[in-house]
MARTOR-608191 format. One record per residue (C-alpha): x, y, z; residue number from 0; residue in three letters. Coordinates in Angstrom, 2 decimals, padded with zeros to 5 digits. Example, Ala and Ser with C-alpha at 12.3 -4.5 7.8 and 13.67 -1.06 7.14 Angstrom:
REC, 012.30, -004.50, 007.80, 0, ala
REC, 013.67, -001.06, 007.14, 1, ser
END
This chain:
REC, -008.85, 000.55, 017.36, 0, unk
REC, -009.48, -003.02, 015.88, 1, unk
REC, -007.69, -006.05, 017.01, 2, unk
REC, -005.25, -006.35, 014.61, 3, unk
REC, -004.14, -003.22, 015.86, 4, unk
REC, -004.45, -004.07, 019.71, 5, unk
REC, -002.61, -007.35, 019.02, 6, unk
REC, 001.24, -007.35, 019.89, 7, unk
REC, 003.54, -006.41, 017.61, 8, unk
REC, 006.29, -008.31, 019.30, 9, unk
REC, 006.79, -010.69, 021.72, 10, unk
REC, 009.09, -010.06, 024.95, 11, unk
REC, 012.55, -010.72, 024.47, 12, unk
REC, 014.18, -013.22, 026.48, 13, unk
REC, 015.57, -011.96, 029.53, 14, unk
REC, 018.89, -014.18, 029.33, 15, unk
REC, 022.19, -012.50, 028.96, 16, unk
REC, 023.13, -015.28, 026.29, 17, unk
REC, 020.11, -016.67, 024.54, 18, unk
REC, 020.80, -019.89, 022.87, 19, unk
REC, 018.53, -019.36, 019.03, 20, unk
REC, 016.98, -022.32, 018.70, 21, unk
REC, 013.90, -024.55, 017.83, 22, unk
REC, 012.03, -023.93, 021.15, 23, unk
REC, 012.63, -020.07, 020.27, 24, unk
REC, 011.71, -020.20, 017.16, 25, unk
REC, 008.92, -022.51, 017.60, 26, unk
REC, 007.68, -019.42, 019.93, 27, unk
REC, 007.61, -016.88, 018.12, 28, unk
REC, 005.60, -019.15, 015.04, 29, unk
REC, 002.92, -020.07, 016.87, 30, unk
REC, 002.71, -016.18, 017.93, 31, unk
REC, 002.21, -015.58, 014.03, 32, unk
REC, -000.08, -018.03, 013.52, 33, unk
REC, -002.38, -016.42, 015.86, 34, unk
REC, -001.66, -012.26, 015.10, 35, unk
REC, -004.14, -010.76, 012.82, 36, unk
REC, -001.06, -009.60, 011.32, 37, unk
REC, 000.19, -012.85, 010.58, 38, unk
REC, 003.78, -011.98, 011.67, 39, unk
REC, 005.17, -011.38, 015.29, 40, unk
REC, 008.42, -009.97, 016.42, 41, unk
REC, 010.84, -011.41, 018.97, 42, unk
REC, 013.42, -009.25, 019.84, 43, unk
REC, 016.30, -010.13, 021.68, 44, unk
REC, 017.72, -006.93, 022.06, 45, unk
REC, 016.14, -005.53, 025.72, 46, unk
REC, 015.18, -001.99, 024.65, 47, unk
REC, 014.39, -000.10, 021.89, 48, unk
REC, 017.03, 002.35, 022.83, 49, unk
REC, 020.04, -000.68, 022.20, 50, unk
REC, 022.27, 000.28, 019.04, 51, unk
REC, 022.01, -002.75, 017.94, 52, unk
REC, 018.13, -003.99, 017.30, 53, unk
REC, 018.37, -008.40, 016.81, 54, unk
REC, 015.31, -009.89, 016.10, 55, unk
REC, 013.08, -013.25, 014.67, 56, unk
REC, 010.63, -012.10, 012.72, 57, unk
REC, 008.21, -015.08, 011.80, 58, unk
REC, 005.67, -014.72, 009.31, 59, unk
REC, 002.70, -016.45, 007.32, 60, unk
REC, 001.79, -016.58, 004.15, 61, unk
REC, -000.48, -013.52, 003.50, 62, unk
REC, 001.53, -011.26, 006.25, 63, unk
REC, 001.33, -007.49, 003.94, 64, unk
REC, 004.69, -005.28, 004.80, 65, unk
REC, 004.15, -002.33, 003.02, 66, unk
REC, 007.29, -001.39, 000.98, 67, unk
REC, 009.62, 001.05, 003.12, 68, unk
REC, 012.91, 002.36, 003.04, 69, unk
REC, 014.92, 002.96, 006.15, 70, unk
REC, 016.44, 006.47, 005.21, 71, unk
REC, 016.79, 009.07, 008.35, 72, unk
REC, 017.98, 008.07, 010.24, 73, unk
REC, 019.92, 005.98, 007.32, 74, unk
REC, 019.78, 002.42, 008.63, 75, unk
REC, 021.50, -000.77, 006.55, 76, unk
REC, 019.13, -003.91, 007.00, 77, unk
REC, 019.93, -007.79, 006.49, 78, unk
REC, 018.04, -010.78, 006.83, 79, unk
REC, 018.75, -014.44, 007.19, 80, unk
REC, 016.13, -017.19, 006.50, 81, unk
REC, 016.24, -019.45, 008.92, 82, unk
REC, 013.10, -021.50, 008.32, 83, unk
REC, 010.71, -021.30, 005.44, 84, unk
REC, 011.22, -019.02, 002.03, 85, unk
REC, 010.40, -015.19, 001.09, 86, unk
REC, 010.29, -012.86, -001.93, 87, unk
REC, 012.53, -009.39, -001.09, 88, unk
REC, 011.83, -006.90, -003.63, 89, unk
REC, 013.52, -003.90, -003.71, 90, unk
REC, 012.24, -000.94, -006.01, 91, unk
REC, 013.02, 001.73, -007.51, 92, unk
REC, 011.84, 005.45, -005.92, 93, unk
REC, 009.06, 005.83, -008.45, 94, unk
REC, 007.81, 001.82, -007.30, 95, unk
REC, 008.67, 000.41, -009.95, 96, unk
REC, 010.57, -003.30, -009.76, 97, unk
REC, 014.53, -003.37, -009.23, 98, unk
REC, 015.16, -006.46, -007.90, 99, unk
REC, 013.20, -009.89, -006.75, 100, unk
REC, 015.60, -011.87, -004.95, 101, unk
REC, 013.76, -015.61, -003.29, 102, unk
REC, 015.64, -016.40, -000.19, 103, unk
REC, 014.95, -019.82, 001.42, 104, unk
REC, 016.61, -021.39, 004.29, 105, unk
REC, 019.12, -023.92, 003.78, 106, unk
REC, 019.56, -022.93, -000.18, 107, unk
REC, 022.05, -020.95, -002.12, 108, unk
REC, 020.50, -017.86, -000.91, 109, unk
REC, 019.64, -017.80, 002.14, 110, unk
REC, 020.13, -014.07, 003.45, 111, unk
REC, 020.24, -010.20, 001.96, 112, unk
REC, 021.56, -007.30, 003.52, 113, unk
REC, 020.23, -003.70, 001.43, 114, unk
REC, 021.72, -000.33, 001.96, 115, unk
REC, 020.37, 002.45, 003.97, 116, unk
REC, 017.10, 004.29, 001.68, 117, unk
REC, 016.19, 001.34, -000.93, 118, unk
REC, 012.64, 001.15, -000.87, 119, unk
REC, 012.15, -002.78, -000.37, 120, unk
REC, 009.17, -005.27, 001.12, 121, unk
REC, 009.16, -009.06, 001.64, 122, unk
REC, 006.48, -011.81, 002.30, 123, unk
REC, 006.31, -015.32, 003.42, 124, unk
REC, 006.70, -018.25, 000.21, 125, unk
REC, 006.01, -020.80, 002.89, 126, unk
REC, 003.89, -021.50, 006.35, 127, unk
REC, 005.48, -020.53, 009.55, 128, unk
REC, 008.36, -018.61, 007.64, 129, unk
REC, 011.22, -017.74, 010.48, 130, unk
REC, 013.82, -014.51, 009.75, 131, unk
REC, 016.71, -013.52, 011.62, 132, unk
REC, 016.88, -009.50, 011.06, 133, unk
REC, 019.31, -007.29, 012.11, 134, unk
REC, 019.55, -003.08, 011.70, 135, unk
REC, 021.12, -000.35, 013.81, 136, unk
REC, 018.92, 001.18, 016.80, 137, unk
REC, 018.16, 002.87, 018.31, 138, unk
REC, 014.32, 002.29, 017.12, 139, unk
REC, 011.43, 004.92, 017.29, 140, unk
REC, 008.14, 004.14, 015.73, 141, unk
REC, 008.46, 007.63, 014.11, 142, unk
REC, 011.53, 007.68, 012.02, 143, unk
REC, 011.89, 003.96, 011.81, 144, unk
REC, 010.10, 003.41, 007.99, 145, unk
REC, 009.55, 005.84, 005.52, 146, unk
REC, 006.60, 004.32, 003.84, 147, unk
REC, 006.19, 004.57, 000.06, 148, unk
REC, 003.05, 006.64, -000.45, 149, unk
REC, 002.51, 004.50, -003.48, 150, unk
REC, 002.14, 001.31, -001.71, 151, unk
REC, -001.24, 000.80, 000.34, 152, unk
REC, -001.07, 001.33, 004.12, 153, unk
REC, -000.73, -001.84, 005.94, 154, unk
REC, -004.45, -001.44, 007.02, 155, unk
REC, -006.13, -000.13, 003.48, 156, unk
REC, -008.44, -002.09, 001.58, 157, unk
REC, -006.17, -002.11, -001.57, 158, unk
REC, -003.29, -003.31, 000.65, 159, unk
REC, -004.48, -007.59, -000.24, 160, unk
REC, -004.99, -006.77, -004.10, 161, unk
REC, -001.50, -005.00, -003.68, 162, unk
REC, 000.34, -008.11, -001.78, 163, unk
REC, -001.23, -010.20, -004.19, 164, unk
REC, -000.21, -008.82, -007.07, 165, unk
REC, 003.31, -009.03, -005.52, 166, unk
REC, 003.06, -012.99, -005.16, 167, unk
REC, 002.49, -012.52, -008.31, 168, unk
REC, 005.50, -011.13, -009.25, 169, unk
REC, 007.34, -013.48, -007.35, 170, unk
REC, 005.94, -016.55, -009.50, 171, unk
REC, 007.73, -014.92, -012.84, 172, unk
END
């Protein structure tokens, strides 16, 4: 195991019934990417993984690789809302090649995207200490959560940086 594996995924979620979303919060969970080997940290603020509803801030850095995935069974909608910072969301097509390349940046014209259960999609951080607000149905197992595209690099694979950089890239065109 290496420490980008051993390093949280997430962060605990707040134990508050009613959990006020603001800078101090999000201010938490950026510094938490900052220092992941990941680059990106979770905070949930749903209290188990077993809650129907899975909330989350998912802050990210520049660099952060998410290999493309589709959520598919169980079949699970998806939307995100920038809330600081700017990312490319590309969607593709089954065979990997390009659908769509949407740039969402907070407090723009687009500042959110909600996909459809089974679209094979990925997104990365445009700008430092990038902030999302995601939300999907639960209940959330590690096992059925992402189908990973076998023709995207593992998260972990040497080929995954030449593969996120050829998607920043894309997101220049």
């Amino acid at each position: 195991m290496n420490h980008k594996d051993s390093f949280p995924r997430a962060i605990n979620p707040p134990s508050e019934s009613v959990v006020n979303i603001d800078s101090d919060l999000i201010d938490k969970a950026m510094e938490v990417s900052r220092i992941s080997p990941r680059r990106r940290v979770i905070l949930p603020f749903h209290k188990s993984s077993d809650d129907t509803l899975q909330r989350m801030l998912n802050a990210l850095q520049p660099g952060s690789y998410v290999q493309p995935h589709r959520h598919k069974v169980p079949p699970k909608a998806e939307s995100i809302i920038v809330l600081r910072g700017a990312i490319c969301y590309i969607t593709f097509k089954d065979n990997g090649d390009l659908d769509k390349k949407i740039i969402l940046t907070a407090n723009s014209a687009i500042t959110g995207i909600d996909t459809e259960p089974g679209i094979y999609h990925t997104f990365f951080a445009l700008e430092k200490d990038t902030v999302l607000f995601e939300v999907k149905p639960g209940p959330y197992s590690p096992d059925t959560d992402k189908d990973f595209a076998t023709w995207a690099p593992s998260e972990n694979a040497d080929e995954a940086v030449e593969f996120l950089n050829k998607l920043y890239d894309l997101a220049k065109i």
